[in-house]
N, C-alpha and C positions, 0 to 999 in steps of 0.2 A: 679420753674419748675426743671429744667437738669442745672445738672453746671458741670464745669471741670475745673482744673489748671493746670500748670506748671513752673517751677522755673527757672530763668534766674541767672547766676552769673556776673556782672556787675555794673556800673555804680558808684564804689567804691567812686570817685572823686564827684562825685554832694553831698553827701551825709555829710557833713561837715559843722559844722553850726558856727555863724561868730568867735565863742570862739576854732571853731577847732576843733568842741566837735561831734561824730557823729551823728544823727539822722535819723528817718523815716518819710518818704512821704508815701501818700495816694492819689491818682489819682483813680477816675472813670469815664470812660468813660460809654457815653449813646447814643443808636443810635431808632431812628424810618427809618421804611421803608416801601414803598408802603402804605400810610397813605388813598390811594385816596379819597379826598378830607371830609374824614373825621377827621372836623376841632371841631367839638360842639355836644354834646351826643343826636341828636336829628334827628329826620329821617325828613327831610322837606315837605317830600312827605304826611306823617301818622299824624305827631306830635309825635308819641312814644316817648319813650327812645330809644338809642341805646346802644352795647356793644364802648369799648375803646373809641377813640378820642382824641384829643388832649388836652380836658381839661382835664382829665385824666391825664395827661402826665405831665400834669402843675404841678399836684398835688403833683404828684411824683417827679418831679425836685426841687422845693421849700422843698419839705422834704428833701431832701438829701443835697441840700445848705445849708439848716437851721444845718444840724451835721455839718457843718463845711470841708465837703469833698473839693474838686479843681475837677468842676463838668466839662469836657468837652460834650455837646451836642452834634449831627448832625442829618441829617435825609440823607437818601439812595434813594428818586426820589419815582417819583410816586402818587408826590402830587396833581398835577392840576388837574385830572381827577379822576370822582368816584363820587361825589354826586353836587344837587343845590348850595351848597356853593362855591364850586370852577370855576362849570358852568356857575353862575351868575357873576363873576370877568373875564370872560375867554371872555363873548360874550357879556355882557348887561353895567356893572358897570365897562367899561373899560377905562373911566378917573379918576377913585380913585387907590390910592394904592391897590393892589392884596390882597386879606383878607389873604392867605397861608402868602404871604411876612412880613405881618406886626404878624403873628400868630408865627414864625418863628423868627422874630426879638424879641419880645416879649419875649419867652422861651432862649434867651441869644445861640442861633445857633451858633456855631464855623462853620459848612464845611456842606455843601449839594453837591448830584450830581445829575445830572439829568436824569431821566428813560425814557423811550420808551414813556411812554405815557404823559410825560412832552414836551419829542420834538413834538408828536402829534400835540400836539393844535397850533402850529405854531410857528415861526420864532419872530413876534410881543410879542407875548404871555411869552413865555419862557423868551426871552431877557428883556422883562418887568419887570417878576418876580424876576430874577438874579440880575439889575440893583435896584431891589426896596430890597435884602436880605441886612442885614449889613454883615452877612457872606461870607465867602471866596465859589463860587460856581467853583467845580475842575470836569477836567476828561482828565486823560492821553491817551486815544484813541481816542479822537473826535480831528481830523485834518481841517484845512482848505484845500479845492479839489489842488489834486496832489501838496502837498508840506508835508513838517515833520513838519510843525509850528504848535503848538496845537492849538485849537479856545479855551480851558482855561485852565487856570494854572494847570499841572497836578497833584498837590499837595499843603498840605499845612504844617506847619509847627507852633503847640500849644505848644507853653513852659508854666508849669508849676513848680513853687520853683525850676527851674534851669533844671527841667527835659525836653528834647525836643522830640518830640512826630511828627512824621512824618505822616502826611495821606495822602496817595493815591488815588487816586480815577479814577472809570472807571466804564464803560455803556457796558450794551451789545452791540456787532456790528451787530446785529442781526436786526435792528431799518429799514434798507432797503428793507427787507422782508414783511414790517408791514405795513410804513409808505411810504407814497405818496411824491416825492422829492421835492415838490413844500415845503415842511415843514421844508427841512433840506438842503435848496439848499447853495453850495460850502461849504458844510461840508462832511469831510467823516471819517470812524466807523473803527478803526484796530482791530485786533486781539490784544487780553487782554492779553494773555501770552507773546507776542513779548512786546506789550507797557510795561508790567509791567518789564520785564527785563530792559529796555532803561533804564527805569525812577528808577529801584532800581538801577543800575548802576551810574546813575548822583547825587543819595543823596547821598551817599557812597562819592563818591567823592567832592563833592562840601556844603553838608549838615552837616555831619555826625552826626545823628540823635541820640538819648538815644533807641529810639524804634521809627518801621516803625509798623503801621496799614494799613491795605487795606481799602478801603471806597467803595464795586461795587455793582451797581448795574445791577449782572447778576445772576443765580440761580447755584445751587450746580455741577451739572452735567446735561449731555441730552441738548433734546432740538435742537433746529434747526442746525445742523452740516454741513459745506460744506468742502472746500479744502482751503479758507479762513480764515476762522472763526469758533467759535463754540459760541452760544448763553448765555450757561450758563456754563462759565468757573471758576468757584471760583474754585473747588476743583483742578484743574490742575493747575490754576496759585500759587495755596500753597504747593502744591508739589513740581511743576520742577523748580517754582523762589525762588532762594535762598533769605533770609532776613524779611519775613514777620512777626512778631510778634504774630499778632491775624487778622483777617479779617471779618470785616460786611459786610454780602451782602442780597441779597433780589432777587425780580422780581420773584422767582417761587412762593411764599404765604407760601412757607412751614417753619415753625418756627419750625428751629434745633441749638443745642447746642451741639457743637461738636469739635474731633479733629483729625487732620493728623500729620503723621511726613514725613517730604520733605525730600528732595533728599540726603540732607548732614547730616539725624538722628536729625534734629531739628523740635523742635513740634510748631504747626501754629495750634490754635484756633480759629474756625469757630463758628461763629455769624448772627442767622436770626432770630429778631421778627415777622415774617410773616406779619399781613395786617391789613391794620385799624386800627391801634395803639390798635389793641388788648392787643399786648404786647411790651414791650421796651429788647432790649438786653443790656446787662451791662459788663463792663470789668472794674473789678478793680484791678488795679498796686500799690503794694506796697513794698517801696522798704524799707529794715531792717538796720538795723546798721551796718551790718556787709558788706551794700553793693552789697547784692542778691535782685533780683526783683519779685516775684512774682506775677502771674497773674491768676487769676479768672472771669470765666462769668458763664454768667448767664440768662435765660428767666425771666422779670419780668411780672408777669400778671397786667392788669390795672385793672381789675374788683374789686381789690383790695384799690381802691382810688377809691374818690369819686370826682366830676368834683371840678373842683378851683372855688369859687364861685370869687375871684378877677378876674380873669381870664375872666369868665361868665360878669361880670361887664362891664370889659373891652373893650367886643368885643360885648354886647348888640345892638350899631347900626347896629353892621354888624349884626347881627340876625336877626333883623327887616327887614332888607332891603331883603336880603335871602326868607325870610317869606312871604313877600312881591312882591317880583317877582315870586315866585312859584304859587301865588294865582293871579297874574295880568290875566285878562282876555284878549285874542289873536282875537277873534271872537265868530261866533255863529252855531250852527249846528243845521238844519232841523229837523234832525232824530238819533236814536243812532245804532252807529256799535260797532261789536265785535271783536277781536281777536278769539275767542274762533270759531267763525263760522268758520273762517280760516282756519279751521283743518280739515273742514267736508264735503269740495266744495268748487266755487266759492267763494267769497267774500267780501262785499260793503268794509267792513271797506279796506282790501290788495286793491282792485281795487283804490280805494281813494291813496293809497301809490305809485301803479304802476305811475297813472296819475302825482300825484307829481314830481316825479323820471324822466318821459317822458318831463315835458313841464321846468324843472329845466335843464336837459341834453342838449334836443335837439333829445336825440337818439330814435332811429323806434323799438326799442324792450326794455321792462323791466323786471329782475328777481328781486323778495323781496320773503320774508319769515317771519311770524308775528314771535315775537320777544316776547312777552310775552304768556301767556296762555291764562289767562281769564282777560283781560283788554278792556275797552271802551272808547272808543270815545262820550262822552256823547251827549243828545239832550240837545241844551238850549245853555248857555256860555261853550265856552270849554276854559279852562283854562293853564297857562304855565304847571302845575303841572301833569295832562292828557297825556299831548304829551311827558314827561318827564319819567311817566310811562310805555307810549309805544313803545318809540327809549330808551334801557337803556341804549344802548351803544353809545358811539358816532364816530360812523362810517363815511368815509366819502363817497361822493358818486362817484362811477369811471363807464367811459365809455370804453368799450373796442371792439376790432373788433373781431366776430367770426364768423364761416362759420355757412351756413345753416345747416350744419351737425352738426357742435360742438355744435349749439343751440339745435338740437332736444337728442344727447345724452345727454347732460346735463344735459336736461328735465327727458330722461328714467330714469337716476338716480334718482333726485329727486322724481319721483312717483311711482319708485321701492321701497323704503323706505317708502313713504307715505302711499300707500297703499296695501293692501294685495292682494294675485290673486282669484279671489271670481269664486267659480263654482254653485253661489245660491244667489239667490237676501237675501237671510237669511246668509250667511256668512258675519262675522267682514268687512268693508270697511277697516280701519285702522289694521295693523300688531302688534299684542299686541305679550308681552314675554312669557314664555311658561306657566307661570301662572297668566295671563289673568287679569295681573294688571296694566300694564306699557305697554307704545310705546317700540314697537324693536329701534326706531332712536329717536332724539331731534325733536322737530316739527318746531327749527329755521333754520332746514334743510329744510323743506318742501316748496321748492320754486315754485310759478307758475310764469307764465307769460304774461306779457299785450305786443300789438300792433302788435301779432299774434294771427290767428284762431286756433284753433285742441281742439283735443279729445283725452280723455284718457281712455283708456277700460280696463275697470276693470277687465274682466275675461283672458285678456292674462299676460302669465309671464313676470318677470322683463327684460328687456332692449325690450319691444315688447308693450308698453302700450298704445305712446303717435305717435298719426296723425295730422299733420301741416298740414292743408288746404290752406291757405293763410295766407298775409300779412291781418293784419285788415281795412284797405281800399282797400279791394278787390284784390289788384295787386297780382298777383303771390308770391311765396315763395318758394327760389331755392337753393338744399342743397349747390351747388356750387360757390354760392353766399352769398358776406360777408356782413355782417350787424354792424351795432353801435347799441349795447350793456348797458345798466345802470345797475350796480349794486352795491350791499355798497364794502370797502376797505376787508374787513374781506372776502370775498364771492374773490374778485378779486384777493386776493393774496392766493387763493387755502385754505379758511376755507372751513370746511364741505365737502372737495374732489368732489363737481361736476365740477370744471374746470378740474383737475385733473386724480380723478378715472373715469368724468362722461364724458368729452370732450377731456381728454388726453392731457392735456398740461401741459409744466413742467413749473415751477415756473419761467424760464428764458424765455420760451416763452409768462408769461401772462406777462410780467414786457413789453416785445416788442407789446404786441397788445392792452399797452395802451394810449386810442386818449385823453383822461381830466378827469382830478381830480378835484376836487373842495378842496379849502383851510378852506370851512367849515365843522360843520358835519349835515349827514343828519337829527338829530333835530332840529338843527339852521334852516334848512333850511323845512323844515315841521310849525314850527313859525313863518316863513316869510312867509308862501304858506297860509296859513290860516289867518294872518290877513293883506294880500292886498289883501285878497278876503273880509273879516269881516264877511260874509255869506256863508256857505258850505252845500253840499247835499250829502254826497255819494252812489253813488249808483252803481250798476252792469253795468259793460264795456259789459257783455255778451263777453269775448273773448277765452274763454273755458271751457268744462263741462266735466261729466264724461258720457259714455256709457256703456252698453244699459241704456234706461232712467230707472230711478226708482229704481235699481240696489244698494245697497247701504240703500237706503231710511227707509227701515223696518228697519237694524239695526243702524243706528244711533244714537237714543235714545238711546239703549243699551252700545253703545261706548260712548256716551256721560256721560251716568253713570260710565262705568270704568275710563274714562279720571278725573272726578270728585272727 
């Protein structure tokens, strides 16, 4: 793909071989990032093929050890989460070694860190993984709560033929914003530029390294900014910290090969394979006789190798067992709903989710929003692989307190976007783009909601649609009045702006009006709801419709076609 160098004058002394006599090293480093849990070229859900993976990766490490190079590995976080492979190690196959752990051990890992959605999956989880790597797992901004003590090593330190190789490593601080603290409790996130200074400070002194590398996982620039922190700090911690060499990072998906010169006229080369082990980033240091180092990276595409069939051998049980829990049957279903209805009105399949959401909580009101397009819940056995399809993400689920008011603008926003303001039972229901191809919004915005009554009328303009009549058991429903709330983590911590643009509240105040999170995610708990039932019916809550009736009805079909 993209590559760039730059020439160091150094390391004269390493360089000396046992006759005195000078010679050259060859060092490359290889890093994957944001792999999510794409471990085997195979989509578990389809059976296809997929792009990258790690056998892939195999492929191309074994090549490159077989020339005889001084290969160092890592991966940049991001792995636990992202497809059945990892899912299944996270929640089901959680007395065996962690398949990432031993995938990871396997391909000879030097250093990993851990990503946002590594610390996701919980405290058990992560620590399991860590404790099961052979490798060194670093990150110099994760503290244990009010103290400077790191919770791990903030670096590592790879000597090759005498050459010493420093890697750092760090996480966005940003994880607090995302993540529910039940998952990260007495841990807490610094700011990247402050920790990277500490810590380049201490190698210098106590290390004195041949070369420092970065290891973070945070993205280029942007990104969640406060007076704390900034989410995706790579490019300002290689600018304003002096001493960095080259820097791998990740977390935004963007695969760039690039370079800055920092503060003091020295050049720091930046490194992101983006995602799924589409692609590997490569840095190779070689240093000449005369004692200059040279460095070169580089984007490798994996498409380019073909999976390891040792590899594939290797990890064969696990495949089965993966294969095997996506096809376990959870229960049985009456009748088949759709996502697809979801888009159009009311609907069984969302109603079955709201109910979920309600008797999992505890709480008197539920917001969801389908998550897929056209996916079903099928009649007959529904399978782990179904419900798999239709939570992709794994969200968790949060309860929060809002006024009767914040629920009803919430709602205007949500069906502001939804739907269009119709002056003709023949106009669009849904608000298409100006050529009448596509939704104005995503439709995982389009949230309704169970354990209230109201109406939504189609013919008024936006923030004027939606009338709350009651509480769904009749009682009263008072804007004044605060309610407990269900909604996924994504929704609660201000995705899609209706807490936000639609209920006005700032990010500091949804973090204060939340009453429980749950430590799992709402899939896990959709597979538990269905089979300690073993037999499920979904049908209509009847807890909200659109006005006037019929309104809509005519074109539907039509919208159904452009949506198609």
């Amino acid at each position: 793909m993209n590559f760039c160098r730059h020439f160091l004058v150094c390391l004269a002394a390493l360089l000396l071989n046992a006759c005195g006599e000078p010679q050259s090293i060859h060092i490359k480093m290889v890093c994957t990032s944001d792999v999510h849990g794409h471990l085997f070229p195979i989509d578990f859900l389809t059976g296809d093929s997929i792009r990258g993976s790690m056998a892939r990766v195999s492929t191309y490490l074994k090549t490159q050890r077989q020339q005889g190079g001084n290969i160092i590995y890592m991966d940049n976080g991001d792995m636990l989460q992202g497809t059945p492979a990892t899912y299944c190690y996270n929640t089901y196959a959680i007395g065996l070694t962690h398949v990432a752990a031993e995938v990871l051990n396997y391909l000879g890992c030097d250093a990993v860190v851990l990503g946002n959605h590594d610390i996701e999956v919980g405290g058990p989880t992560y620590q399991r993984y860590a404790d099961e790597l052979n490798s060194m797992v670093i990150g110099g901004n994760i503290y244990f709560e009010d103290s400077d003590t790191p919770f791990l090593p903030p670096y590592t330190v790879v000597e090759r033929e005498g050459v010493k190789i420093a890697v750092m490593g760090l996480t966005t601080p940003a994880i607090p914003h995302w993540v529910p603290q039940c998952q990260w409790q007495e841990l807490e996130f610094a700011d990247m530029e402050r920790s990277a200074r500490r810590w380049m400070q201490y190698l210098h002194e106590n290390v004195s390294p041949d070369l420092v590398v970065g290891l973070f996982h945070s993205g280029y620039q942007g990104g969640i900014v406060t007076p704390d922190y900034a989410e995706n700090a790579t490019r300002a911690v290689a600018e304003n910290v002096e001493g960095f060499d080259a820097i791998f990072y990740g977390h935004d998906h963007q695969a760039r090969c690039t370079e800055i010169v920092n503060v003091v006229g020295d050049t720091v080369l930046l490194l992101n394979p983006g995602r799924d082990a589409r692609y590997v980033a490569t840095l190779d240091i070689v240093l000449d006789k005369e004692g200059r180092a040279s460095l070169e990276a580089e984007l490798v595409n994996m498409e380019n190798y073909s999976p390891d069939p040792e590899y594939m051998t290797t990890f064969a049980t696990h495949v089965e067992r993966i294969a095997k829990y996506v096809d376990r049957t959870i229960g049985t279903s009456t009748c088949a709903t759709s996502t697809h209805d979801a888009l159009l009105g009311p609907s069984a399949y969302m109603d079955f989710v709201h109910q979920m959401q309600l008797d999992v909580s505890g709480a008197k009101i539920s917001f969801a929003a389908p998550l897929t397009y056209n996916d079903i819940l099928p009649e007959g056995d529904v399978k782990v692989r179904d419900i798999y399809r239709l939570f992709p993400y794994e969200n968790m689920l949060y309860v929060l307190w809002l006024s009767g008011r914040e629920i009803k603008d919430y709602l205007e926003l949500s069906y502001s976007r939804w739907t269009a303001q119709m002056s003709s039972p023949r106009n669009h229901l849904l608000p298409f783009d100006t050529a009448g191809e596509a939704l104005q919004y995503p439709y995982c915005h389009f949230d309704s909601a169970a354990g209230i009554l109201y109406e939504v009328d189609v013919t008024k303009p936006a923030g004027h649609k939606v009338s709350i009549k009651s509480m769904a058991d009749g009682s009263p429903f008072c804007m004044d009045e605060r309610y407990m709330v269900a909604m996924n983590s994504y929704r609660s911590h201000g995705g899609g702006g209706l807490l936000t643009e639609g209920a006005g509240l700032t990010h500091e105040e949804m973090l204060r009006r939340i009453e429980y999170t749950t430590t799992a995610d709402l899939r896990f708990y959709m597979l538990n709801y269905i089979e300690m039932r073993k037999t499920i019916t979904p049908q209509l809550l009847n807890h909200w419709r659109f006005v006037p009736d019929g309104w809509g009805a005519i074109e539907v079909q039509r919208d159904e076609m452009l949506l198609d």
